[in-house]
MARVEXTOR-666083 format. One line per 10 residues: number of its first residue (from 1); their letters; for each residue x, y, z of C-alpha. Coordinates in nm, 4 decimals, padded with zeros to 6 digits. Example, Ala and Ser with C-alpha at 12.3 -4.5 7.8 and 13.67 -1.06 7.14 Angstrom:
// MARVEXTOR-666083
1) as) 01.2300/-00.4500/00.7800; 01.3670/-00.1060/00.7140
***
This chain:
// MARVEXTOR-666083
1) xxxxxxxxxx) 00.2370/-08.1918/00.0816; 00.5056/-08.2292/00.3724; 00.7498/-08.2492/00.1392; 00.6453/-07.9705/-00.0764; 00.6516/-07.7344/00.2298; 01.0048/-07.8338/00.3096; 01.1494/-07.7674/-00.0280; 01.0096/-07.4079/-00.0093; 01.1088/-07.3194/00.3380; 01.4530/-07.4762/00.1868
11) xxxxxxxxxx) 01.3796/-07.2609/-00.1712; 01.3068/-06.9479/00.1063; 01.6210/-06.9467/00.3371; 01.8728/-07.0056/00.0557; 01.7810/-06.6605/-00.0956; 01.8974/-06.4470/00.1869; 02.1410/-06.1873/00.0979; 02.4042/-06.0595/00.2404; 02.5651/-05.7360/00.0550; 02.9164/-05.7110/00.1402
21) xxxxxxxxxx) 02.9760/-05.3090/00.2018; 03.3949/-05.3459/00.1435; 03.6561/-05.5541/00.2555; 03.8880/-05.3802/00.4909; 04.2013/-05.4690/00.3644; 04.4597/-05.3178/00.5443; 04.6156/-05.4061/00.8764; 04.8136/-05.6007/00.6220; 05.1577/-05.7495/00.7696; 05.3072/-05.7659/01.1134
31) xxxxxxxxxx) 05.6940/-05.8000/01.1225; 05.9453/-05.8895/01.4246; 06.1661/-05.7480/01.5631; 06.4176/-05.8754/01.3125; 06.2210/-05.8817/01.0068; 06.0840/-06.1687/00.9827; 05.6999/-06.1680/00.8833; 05.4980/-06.3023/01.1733; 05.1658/-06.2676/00.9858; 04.8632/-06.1087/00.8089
41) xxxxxxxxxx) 04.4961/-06.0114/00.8486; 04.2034/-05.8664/00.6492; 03.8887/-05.7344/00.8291; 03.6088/-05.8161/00.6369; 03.2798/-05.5583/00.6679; 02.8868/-05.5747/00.5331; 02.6018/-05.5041/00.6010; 02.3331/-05.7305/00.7609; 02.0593/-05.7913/00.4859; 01.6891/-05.6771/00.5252
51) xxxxxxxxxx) 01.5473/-05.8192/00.2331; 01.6030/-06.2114/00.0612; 01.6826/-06.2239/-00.2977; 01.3520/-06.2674/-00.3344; 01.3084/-05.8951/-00.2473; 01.1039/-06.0310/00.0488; 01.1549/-05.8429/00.3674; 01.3544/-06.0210/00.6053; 01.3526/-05.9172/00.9941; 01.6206/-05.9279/01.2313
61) xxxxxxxxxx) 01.4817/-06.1907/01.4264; 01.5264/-06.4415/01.1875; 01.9090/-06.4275/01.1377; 02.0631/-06.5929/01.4253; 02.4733/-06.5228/01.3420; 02.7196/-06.5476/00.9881; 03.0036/-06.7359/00.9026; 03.3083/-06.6450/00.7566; 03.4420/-06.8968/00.5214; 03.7741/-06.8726/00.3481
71) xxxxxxxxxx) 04.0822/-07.0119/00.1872; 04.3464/-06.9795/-00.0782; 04.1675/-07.1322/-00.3619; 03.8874/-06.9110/-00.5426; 03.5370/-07.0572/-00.5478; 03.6211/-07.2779/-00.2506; 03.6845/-07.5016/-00.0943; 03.7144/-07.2879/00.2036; 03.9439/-07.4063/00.4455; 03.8602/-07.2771/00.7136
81) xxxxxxxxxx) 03.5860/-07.0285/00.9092; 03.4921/-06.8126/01.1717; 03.1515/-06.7648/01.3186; 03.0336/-06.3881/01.3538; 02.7681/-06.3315/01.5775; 02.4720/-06.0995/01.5452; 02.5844/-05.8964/01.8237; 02.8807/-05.8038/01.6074; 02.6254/-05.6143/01.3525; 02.5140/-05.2846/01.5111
91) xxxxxxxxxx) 02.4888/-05.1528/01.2971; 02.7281/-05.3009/01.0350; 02.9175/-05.6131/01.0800; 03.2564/-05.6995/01.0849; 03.5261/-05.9214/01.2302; 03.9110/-05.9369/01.1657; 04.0475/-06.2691/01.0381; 04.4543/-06.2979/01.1418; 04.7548/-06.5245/01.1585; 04.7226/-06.5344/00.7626
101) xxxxxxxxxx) 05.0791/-06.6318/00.6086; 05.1276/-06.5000/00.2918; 04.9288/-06.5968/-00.0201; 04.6012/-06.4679/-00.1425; 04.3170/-06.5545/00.0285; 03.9281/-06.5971/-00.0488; 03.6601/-06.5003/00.1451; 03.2490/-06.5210/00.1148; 02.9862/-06.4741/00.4368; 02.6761/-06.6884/00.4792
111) xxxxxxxxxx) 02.3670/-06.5772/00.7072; 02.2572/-06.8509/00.9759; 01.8768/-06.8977/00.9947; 01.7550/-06.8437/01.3299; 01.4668/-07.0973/01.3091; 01.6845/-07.3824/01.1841; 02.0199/-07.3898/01.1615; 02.0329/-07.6346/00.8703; 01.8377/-07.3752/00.6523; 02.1685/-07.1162/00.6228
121) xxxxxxxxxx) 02.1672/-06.8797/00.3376; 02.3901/-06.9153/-00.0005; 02.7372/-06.7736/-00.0047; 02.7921/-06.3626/-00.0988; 03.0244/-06.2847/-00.3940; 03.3188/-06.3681/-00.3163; 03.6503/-06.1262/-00.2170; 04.0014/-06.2082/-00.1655; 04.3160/-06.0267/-00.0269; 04.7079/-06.0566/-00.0980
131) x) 04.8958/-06.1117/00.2390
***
């Protein structure tokens, strides 16, 4: 039975969804002084979700912060992240991701479960930007 409860809090979490509003892709390039590129950024923005793919309703209080993941390869693996937290979301959320040399890079957000941090949501579609 313990087990059976664990694999549906598990089945649960995993279906929160995130709906990424747009990806902010400008900011683009900085250059020096003498034209060299120094480097890129994107700012990524969505909106927190209020339901899980399940269509259940799902309150504030149970996301504790997102993540950020990207890279240059699509579909992962991502590289490297960023945490967001929820204080970042009022009432949409976004964070700028910089010192990006050039390449195209891929990007998806995950929702961390307040109640257990080992219980984060799957990754959102995924979107990508040309530095």
């Amino acid at each position: 039975m313990l087990h059976i409860k664990k694999i549906a809090r598990q089945a649960h979490l995993l279906l929160i969804a995130i709906t990424l509003l747009s990806v902010m892709l400008g900011c683009g390039v900085e250059i020096d002084s003498d034209g060299g590129t120094v480097n890129g950024s994107a700012t990524l923005v969505w909106t927190p979700p209020t339901t899980r793919m399940n269509n259940n309703s799902l309150p504030d209080s149970e996301i504790a912060s997102y993540v950020v993941y990207y890279g240059t390869t699509s579909t992962g693996p991502y590289t490297d992240s960023v945490a967001v937290a929820k204080s970042a979301c009022t009432p949409i959320c976004q964070t700028e991701i910089g010192d990006l040399t050039s390449g195209t890079y891929y990007f998806v957000v995950e929702t961390v479960d307040a109640a257990d941090t080992n219980y984060n949501s799957g990754y959102t579609l995924e979107v990508s930007k040309v530095i």
